[in-house]
C-alpha positions in Angstrom: 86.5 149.9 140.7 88.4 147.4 142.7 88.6 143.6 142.4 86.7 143.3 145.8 83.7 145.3 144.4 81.0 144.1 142.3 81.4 143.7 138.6 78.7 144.1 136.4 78.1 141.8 133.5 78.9 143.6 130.0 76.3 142.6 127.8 77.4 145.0 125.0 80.4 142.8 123.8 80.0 139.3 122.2 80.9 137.5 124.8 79.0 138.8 128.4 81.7 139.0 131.0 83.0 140.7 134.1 86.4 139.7 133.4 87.1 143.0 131.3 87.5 140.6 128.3 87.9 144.0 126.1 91.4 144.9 128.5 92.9 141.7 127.3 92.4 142.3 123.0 94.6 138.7 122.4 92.6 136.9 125.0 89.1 138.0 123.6 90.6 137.5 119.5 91.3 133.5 120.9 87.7 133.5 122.6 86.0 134.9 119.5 87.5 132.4 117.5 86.5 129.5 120.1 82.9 130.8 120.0 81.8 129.7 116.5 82.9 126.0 117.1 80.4 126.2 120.6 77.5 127.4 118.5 78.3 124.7 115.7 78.5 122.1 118.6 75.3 123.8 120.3 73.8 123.1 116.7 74.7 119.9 115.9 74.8 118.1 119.4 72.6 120.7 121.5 69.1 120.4 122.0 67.2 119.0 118.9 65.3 121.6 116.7 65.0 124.3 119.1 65.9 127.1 116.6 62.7 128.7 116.6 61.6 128.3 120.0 61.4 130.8 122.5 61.8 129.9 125.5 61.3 131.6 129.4 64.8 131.2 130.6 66.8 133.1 133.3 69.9 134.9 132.5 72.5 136.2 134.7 72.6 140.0 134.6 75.3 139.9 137.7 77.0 137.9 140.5 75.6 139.0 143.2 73.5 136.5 145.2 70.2 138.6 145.6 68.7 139.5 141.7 71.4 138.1 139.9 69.1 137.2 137.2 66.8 138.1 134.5 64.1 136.1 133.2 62.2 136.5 130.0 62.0 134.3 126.8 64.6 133.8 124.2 65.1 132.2 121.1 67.6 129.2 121.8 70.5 129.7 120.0 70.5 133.7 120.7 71.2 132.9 124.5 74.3 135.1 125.5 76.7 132.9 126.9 79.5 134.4 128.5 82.2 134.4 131.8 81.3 135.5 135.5 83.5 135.3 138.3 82.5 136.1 141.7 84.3 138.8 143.2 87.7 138.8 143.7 88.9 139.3 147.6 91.8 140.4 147.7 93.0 139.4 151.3 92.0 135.7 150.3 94.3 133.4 151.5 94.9 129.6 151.2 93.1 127.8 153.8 94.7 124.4 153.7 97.8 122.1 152.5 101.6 123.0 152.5 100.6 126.4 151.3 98.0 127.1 153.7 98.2 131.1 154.7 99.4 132.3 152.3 97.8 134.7 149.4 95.5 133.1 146.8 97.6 132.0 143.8 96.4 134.6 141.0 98.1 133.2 138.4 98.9 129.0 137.9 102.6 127.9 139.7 104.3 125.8 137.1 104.5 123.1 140.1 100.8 122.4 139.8 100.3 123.3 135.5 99.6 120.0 134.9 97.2 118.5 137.8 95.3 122.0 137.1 94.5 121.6 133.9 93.7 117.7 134.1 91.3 119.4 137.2 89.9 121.8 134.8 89.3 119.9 132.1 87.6 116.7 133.4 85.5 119.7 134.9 84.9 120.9 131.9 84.4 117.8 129.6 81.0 117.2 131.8 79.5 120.3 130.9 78.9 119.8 127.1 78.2 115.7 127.8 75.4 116.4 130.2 74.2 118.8 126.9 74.9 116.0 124.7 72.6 113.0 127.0 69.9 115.3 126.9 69.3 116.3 123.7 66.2 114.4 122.2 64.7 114.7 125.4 62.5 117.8 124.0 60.5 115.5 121.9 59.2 114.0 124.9 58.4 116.5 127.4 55.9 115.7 129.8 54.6 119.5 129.8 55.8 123.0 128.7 57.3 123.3 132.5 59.3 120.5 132.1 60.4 121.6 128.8 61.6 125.2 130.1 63.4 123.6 132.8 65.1 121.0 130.7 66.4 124.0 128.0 67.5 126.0 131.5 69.8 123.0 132.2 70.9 122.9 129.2 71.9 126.5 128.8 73.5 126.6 131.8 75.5 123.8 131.5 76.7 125.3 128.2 77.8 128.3 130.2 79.7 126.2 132.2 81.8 125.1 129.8 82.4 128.8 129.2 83.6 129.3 132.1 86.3 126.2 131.8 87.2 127.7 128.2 88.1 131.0 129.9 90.4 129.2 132.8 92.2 127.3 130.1 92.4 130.2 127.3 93.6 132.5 130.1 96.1 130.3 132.0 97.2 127.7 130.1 98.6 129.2 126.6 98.5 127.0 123.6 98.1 123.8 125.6 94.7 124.9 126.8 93.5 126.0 123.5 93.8 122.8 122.2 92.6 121.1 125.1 89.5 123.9 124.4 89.3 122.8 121.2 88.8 119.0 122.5 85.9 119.8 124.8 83.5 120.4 121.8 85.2 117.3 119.7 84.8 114.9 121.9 81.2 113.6 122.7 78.6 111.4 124.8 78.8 107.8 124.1 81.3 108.0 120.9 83.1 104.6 121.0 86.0 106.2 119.3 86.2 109.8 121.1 84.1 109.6 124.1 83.2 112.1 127.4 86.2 111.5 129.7 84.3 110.2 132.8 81.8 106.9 132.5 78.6 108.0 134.1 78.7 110.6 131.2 78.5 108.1 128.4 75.5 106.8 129.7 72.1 107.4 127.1 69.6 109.4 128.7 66.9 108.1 127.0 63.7 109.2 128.8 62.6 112.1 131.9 62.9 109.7 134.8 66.8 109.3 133.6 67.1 112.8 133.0 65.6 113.5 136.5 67.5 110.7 138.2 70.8 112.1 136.5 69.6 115.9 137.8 69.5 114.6 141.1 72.2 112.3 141.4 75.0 113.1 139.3 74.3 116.8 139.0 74.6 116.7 142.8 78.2 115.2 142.8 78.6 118.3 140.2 77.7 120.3 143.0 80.0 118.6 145.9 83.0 118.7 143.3 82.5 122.3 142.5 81.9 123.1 146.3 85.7 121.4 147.1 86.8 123.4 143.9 85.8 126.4 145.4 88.3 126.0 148.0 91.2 126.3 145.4 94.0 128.4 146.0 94.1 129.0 142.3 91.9 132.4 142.9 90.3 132.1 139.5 89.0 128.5 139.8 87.5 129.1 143.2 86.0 132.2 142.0 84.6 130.6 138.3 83.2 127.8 140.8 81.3 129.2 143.6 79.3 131.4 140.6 78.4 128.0 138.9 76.9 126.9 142.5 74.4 129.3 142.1 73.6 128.1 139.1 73.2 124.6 139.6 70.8 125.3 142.2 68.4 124.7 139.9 69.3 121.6 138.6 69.2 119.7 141.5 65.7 121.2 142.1 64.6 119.8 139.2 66.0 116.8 139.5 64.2 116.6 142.8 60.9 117.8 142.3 61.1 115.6 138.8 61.2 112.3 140.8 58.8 113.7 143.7 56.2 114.4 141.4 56.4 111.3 139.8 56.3 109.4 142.9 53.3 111.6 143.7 51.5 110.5 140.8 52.4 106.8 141.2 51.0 107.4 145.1 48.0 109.1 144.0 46.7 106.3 141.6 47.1 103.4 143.6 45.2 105.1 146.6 42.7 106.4 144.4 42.3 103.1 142.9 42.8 101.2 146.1 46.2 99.4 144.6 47.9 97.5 146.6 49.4 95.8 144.4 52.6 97.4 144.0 53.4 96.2 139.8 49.8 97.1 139.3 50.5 100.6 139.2 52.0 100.1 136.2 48.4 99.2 134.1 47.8 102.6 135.4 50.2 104.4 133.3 52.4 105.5 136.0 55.5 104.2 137.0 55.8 101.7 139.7 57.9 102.4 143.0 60.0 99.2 142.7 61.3 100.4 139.1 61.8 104.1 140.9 63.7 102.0 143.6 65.8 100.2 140.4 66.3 103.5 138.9 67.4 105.0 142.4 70.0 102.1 142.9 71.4 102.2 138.8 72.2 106.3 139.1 73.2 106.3 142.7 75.8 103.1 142.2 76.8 104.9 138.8 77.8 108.3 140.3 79.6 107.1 143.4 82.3 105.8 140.6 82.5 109.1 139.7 84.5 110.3 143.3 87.0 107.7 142.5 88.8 105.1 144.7 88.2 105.6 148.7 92.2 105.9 148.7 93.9 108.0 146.3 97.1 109.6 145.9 96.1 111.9 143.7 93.4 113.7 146.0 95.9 113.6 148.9 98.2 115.5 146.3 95.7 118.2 144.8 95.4 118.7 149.0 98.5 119.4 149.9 99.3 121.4 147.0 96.1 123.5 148.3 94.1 122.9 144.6 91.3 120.7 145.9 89.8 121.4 149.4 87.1 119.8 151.5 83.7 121.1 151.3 83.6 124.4 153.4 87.1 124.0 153.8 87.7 127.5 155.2 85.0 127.2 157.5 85.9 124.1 159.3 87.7 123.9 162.4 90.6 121.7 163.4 93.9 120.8 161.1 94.0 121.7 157.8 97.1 119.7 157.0 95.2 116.4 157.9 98.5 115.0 158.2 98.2 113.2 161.4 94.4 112.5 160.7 92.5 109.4 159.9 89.0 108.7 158.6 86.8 105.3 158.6 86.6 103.3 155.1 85.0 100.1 153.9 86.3 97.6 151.7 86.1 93.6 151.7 87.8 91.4 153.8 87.2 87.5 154.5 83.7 87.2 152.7 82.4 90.4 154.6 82.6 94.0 154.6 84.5 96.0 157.3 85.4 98.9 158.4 89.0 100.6 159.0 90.9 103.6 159.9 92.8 105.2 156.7 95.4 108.5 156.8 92.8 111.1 156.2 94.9 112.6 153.4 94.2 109.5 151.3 90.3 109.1 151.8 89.4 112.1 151.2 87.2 111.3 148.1 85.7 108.9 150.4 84.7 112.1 153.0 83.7 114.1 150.2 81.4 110.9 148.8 80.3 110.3 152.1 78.9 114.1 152.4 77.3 113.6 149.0 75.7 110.6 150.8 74.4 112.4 153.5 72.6 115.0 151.2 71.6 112.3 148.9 69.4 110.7 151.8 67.8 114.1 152.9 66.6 113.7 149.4 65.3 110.2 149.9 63.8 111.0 152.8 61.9 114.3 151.6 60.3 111.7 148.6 59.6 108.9 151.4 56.9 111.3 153.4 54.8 111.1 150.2 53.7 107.5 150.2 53.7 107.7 154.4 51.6 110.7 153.9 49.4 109.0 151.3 49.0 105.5 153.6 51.6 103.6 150.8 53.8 101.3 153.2 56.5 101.5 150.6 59.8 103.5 151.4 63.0 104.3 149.2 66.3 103.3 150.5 69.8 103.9 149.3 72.0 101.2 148.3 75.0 99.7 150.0 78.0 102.0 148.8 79.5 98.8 147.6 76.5 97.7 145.3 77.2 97.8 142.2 80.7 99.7 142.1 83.1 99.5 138.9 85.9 101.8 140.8 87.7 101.6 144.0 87.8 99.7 147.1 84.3 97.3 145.9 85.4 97.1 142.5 85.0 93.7 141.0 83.3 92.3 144.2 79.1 91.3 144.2 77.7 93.5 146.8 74.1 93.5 147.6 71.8 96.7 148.1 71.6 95.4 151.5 75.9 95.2 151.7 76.5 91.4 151.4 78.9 90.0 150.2 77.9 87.3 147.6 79.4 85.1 144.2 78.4 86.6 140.9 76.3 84.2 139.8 74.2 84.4 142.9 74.5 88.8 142.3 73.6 88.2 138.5 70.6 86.2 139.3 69.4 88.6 141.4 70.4 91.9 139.0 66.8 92.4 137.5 65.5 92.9 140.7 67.9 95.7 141.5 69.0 97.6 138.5 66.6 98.6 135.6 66.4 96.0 132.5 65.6 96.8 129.2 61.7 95.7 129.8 61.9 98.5 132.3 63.1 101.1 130.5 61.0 99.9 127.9 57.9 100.5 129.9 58.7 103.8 131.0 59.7 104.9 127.4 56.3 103.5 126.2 54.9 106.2 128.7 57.1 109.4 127.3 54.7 111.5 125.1 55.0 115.1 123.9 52.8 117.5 126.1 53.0 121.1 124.9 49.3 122.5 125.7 50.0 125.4 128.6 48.9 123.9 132.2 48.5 120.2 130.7 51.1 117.2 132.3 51.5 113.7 131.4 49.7 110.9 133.2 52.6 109.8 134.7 53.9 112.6 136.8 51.9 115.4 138.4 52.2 119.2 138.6 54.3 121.1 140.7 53.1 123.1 144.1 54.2 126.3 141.8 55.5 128.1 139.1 58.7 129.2 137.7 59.0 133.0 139.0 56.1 133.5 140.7 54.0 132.8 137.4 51.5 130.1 137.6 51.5 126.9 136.5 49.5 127.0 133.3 52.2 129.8 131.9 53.3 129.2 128.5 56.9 128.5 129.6 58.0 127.7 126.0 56.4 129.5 122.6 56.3 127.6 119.4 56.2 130.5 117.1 
């Protein structure tokens, strides 16, 4: 069977793959060895007491796009991780940068060992943290739907960091052992040995920040694995574009989490004729201004996470073909970008303007500013439920420089509505913007464990439909 065919997923072996993990015997001996520290971290930072629970997940039984998964329950700590890499093609060539035509790289160039691995593991390092944020969240769940998607997430996620272990086991020799060996040592929040990236150190303390994070920052997941894709480095490109089809998912339920929450918080006030909007609240649902604080906190948060509108760095993992736009291969035009420009803000003279920048040095701010387009579909998919319900409220994305720790609107007070003000004046104003602790407070107050089959807390209704094709009222996790 060729590389170009499909490769089915070996479920006999310890660790599924369709790698031929069993052709390389030094490879799999390092694996093996990596895979007891995983299921100590699953154990000790993974999803709290879920031992004993079975659970309706889906597991990948290939990579092909149609049927590539199986669904049935499992007990939690008897998922079967493993390694899947989309098809090899093996005319591929590199679509952009100083390389740009010639054959995918199938092993790493010295040249680029370095920026590679610091690509692959900051990749990587999310994985596990997202695992991490999550994992009291169980104890809270708003139904047994909820519950069975939160475990898929997490599961998932897990596997992702598989699939970084296998790149930096296979490629990178002793140095990406240990660097392995970090990505399960390292952990959310830890003041002495935290996640490598900010947003990931945040607490996820309740479902409206786990749905907020689904749909935010799992989305610039998504965008960063999309320009990863791109990669000349064959195996990258190939370990990413099978994760896509993952993550799918976990945008969905990040989604659908906050539309059905809104939906809720719609349907009481105009059941109760509320007009009110911070009446909602004696209700027990949460109000849409707090959503709209929650919307500006995660949204602010995750734009850090693309980095500074101008970067060397990105103009370098460009050139050097190992970071590509989105849909790099399919767009038209120059792929060298070298005499290109694209528009940025910044501040300048009390105000916020807008200049032309070489395009080789913005491109985090083009791939941010397609995360920003997808972002608002979103926004405007949740607005036509209070239009539809008669509630003249509507969500709005904040100015990209509110709130901003990195790049061009770092240390500068931006409003949501992009002006340009002191700090006192933004600081006096911050509890009407971002959550406060009386906020999350509140919604805490309204987290309560719901695990009766077809049964959802007050504050967030039902979905349209079930997880594969079953109905709602399925009993999507089993306690015995």
């Amino acid at each position: 069977m060729s590389d170009s065919q499909q490769q089915p997923i070996d479920y006999s072996q310890s660790i599924p793959n369709n790698v031929d993990l069993a052709g390389d015997r030094s490879l799999q001996r390092a694996l093996e060895r990596w895979q007891p520290a995983f299921l100590n971290w699953w154990h000790d930072a993974g999803p709290e007491d879920t031992h004993q629970l079975r659970v309706y997940l889906r597991t990948a039984i290939s990579v092909d796009r149609d049927g590539w998964a199986n669904f049935g329950y499992v007990r939690m700590p008897e998922y079967r991780w493993g390694i899947f890499l989309t098809p090899r093609d093996p005319g591929r060539t590199i679509a952009f940068g100083d390389h740009q035509g010639q054959p995918a790289w199938q092993e790493v160039p010295g040249e680029y060992r370095s920026a590679l691995r610091r690509i692959i593991v900051t990749q990587g390092d999310t994985e596990p943290a997202s695992v991490e944020q999550q994992r009291l969240l169980g104890k809270t769940c708003p139904s047994l739907y909820d519950l069975r998607n939160l475990f898929q997430v997490n599961v998932e996620e897990g596997r992702h960091l598989w699939a970084m272990v296998y790149l930096l086991h296979r490629f990178f020799g002793r140095d990406g052992r240990e660097e392995a060996e970090a990505l399960l040592q390292r952990r959310s929040g830890d003041p002495d040995n935290p996640r490598i990236l900010t947003a990931f150190n945040e607490k996820t303390g309740h479902w409206l920040a786990f749905f907020m994070f689904a749909f935010f920052t799992d989305r610039d997941g998504k965008f960063q694995l999309a320009a990863l894709a791109e990669s000349a480095f064959d195996p990258l490109a190939r370990t990413t574009r099978f994760m896509l089809t993952e993550e799918a998912h976990h945008l969905f339920v990040g989604e659908a989490g906050i539309a059905r929450t809104i939906q809720r918080t719609c349907e009481v006030m105009k059941d109760r004729g509320i007009e009110d909007l911070a009446e909602a609240r004696q209700h027990g649902v949460i109000d849409l201004v707090t959503l709209q604080k929650f919307v500006n906190f995660h949204y602010s948060v995750t734009l850090d996470l693309y980095g500074s509108e101008l970067s060397s760095n990105a103009a370098n993992y460009f050139t050097g073909g190992l970071k590509g736009r989105v849909g790099e291969s399919r767009l038209s035009g120059d792929h060298s970008l070298v005499n290109e420009s694209y528009p940025v803000q910044e501040v300048d003279n009390g105000g916020i303007v807008t200049r032309q920048a070489p395009a080789l040095t913005t491109l985090n701010a083009r791939l941010r500013d397609d995360y920003i387009a997808e972002i608002q579909g979103g926004l405007d998919r949740w607005n036509r439920i209070p239009e539809r319900l008669g509630i003249p409220f509507r969500f709005r994305l904040p100015h990209v420089g509110f709130h901003r720790k990195i790049g061009s609107f770092a240390g500068h007070w931006i409003t949501p509505e992009g002006g340009v003000v002191t700090r006192e004046q933004w600081e006096a104003r911050a509890a009407d913007w971002l959550p406060t602790g009386a906020d999350h407070a509140f919604v805490t107050s309204l987290m309560g464990e719901v695990v009766t089959p077809g049964q959802f807390a007050n504050w967030i209704a039902p979905p349209v439909r079930g997880i594969n094709n079953l109905p709602v009222d399925f009993a999507y996790v089993r306690f015995d």
